[in-house]
N, C-alpha and C positions, 0 to 999 in steps of 0.2 A: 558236285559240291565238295566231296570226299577232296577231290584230285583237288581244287582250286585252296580248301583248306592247308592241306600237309604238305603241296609240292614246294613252295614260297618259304614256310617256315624249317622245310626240310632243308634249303638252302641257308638259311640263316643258319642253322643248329651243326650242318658241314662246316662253314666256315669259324664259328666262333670255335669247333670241337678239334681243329687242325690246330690253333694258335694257343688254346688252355684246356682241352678239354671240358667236360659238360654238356656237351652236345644235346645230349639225351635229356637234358633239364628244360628246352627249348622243342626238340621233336617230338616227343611220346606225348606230352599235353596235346600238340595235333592233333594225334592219332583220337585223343579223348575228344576232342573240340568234335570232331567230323564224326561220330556218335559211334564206332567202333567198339564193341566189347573188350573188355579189359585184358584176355588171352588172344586175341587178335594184335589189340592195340602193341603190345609186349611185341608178338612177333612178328611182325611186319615191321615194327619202329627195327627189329635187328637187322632185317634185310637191307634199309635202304643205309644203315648207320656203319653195319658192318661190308659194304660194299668202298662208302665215300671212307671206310677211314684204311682198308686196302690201299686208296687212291694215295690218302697222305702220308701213309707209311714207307710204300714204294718213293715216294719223294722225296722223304728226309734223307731213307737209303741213299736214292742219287745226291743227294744236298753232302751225304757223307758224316751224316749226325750220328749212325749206326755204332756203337760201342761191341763188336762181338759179343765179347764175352759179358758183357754186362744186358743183352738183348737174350741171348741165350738162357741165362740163368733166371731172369726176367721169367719170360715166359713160360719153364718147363714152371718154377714157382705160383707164378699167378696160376696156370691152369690146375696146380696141386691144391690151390688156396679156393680156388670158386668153385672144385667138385666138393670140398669142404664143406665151404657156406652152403652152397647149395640143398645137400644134406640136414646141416644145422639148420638149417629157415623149415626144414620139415618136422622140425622135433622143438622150439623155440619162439618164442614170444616175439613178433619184431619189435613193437611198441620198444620196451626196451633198450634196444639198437637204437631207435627213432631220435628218444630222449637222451641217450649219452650222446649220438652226434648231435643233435640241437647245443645241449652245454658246450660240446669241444668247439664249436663252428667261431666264437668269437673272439676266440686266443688265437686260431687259425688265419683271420680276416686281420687282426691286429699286425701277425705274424708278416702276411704278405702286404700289409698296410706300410709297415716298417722298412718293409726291406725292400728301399727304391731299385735295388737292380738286386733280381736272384741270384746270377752269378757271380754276389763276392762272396757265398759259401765254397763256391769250388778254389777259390784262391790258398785255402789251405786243404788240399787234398787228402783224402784217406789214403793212408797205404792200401797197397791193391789188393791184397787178401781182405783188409778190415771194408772196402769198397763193395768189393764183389759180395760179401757176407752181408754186409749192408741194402743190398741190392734183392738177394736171393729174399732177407728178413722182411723187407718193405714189400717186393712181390707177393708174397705169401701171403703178409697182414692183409694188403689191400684187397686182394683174390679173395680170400676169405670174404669180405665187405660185400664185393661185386654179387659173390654167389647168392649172400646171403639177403640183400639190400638193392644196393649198384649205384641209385643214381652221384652224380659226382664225381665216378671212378677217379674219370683220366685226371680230374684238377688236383685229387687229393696225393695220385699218383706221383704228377710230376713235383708238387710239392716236397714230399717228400726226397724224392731223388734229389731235390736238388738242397735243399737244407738237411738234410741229415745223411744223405748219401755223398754229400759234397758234387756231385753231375756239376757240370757245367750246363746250363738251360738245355743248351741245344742238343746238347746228351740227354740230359734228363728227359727231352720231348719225343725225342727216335726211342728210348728207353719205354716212356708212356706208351706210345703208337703201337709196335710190337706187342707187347701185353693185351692192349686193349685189343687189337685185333686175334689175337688168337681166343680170347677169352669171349668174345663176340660170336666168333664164328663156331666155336664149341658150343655155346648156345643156341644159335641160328640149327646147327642142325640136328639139335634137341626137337626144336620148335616143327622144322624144316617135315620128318620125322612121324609129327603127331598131326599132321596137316592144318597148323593154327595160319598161317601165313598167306596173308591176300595178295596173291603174286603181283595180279598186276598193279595194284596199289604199290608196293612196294617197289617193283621196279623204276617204275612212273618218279616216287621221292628218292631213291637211291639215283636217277640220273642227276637230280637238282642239288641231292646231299655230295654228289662227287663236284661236282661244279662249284661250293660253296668248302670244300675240302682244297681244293687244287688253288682258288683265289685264297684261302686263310692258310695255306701250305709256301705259296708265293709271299703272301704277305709277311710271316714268322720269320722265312728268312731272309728277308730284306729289314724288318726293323727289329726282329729280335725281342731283345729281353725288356726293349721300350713301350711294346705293347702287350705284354706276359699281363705284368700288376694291374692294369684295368680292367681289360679283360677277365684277370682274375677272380676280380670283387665282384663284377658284376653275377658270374657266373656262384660263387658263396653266397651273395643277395637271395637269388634265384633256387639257389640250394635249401635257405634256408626255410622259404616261405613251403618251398614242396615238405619238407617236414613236417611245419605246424598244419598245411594243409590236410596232411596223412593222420597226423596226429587226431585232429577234430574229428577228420569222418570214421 
């Protein structure tokens, strides 16, 4: 029953998580639906999550979405930002956190409501020091978030990249992917480590999460930035209900 729960939504949660990120706002409920304890549920959702999103990352690489220097800087940041949070979530009230992202979420939804195609922020590009600085700034913040919260990462990530970093979508998303995966996989073998992780559970949703990574990997870039904003909202919808849910219990 476990397997029949998580492997199906593990593939929905791949594909929506390759084309906007949020993946984890669709898989980790799984893991809760199929009656998994809550440090299980955590670590196993990273097995199969941080596998399928390997898949999409290697893909954009090939797709050629990869910004070196802007992947690079990405990543050493995010991983500087979620040993942070991490930390911080040990000393810190989430509630808190909970409640200013509940407020932020509907300037954010307005945000990408408005802006029928994300890529006409990159039409006036940052000079590349003020990019890169932009880049390193936004890894960090979001890092910090991931470590200390997470759900949402990759939406709020590439967001950001792309309105305020000026990215061009398809940069911004090889930008997301990189981060999230190494930020993923630092966790994973946190987890991996303290033996929370139901392998074969995991493995079993990580084949369906790469299958649903590789179709929404395919799909991003063939329609692009036409299916970013749907996707988007749904995934902020979804965001925003797991809050007030957090919030209540």
């Amino acid at each position: 029953m476990e397997f029949l729960i998580v492997c199906p939504l593990a593939l929905i949660a791949g594909f929506v998580d390759a084309i906007a990120g949020g993946g984890g706002l669709i898989s980790l409920p799984a893991y809760f639906f199929a009656g998994l304890p809550a440090h299980a549920a955590i670590a196993t959702n990273k097995l199969s999550s941080t596998l399928g999103t390997a898949v999409a990352c290697v893909r954009y690489a090939l797709f050629g979405y990869m910004v070196k220097r802007f992947v690079v800087v990405g990543v050493v940041c995010g991983l500087v930002g979620s040993a942070a949070g991490a930390n911080l979530a040990l000393l810190a009230d989430a509630t808190a956190l909970m409640v200013f992202m509940l407020v932020a979420l509907p300037p954010v939804a307005v945000l990408v409501f408005r802006a029928k195609d994300l890529n006409r922020f990159s039409e006036r590009p940052l000079p590349s020091v003020a990019a890169l600085a932009a880049t390193a700034a936004i890894a960090l913040v979001v890092g910090i978030y991931d470590g200390f919260y997470g759900p949402g990462t990759g939406t709020i990530l590439m967001l950001l990249l792309a309105a305020v970093g000026r990215q061009d979508v398809k940069s911004a998303a090889g930008t997301t992917k990189a981060v999230n995966l190494a930020t993923n996989a630092a966790a994973l073998a946190v987890f991996l480590v303290n033996g929370q992780v139901l392998i074969a559970l995991g493995l079993a949703a990580a084949a369906f999460n790469i299958v649903g990574n590789w179709l929404g990997s395919t799909f991003f870039d063939r329609k692009g930035a036409l299916v970013l904003r749907p996707i988007m909202l749904v995934v902020i919808a979804l965001f925003a209900v797991k809050l007030i849910a957090d919030l209540i219990a």
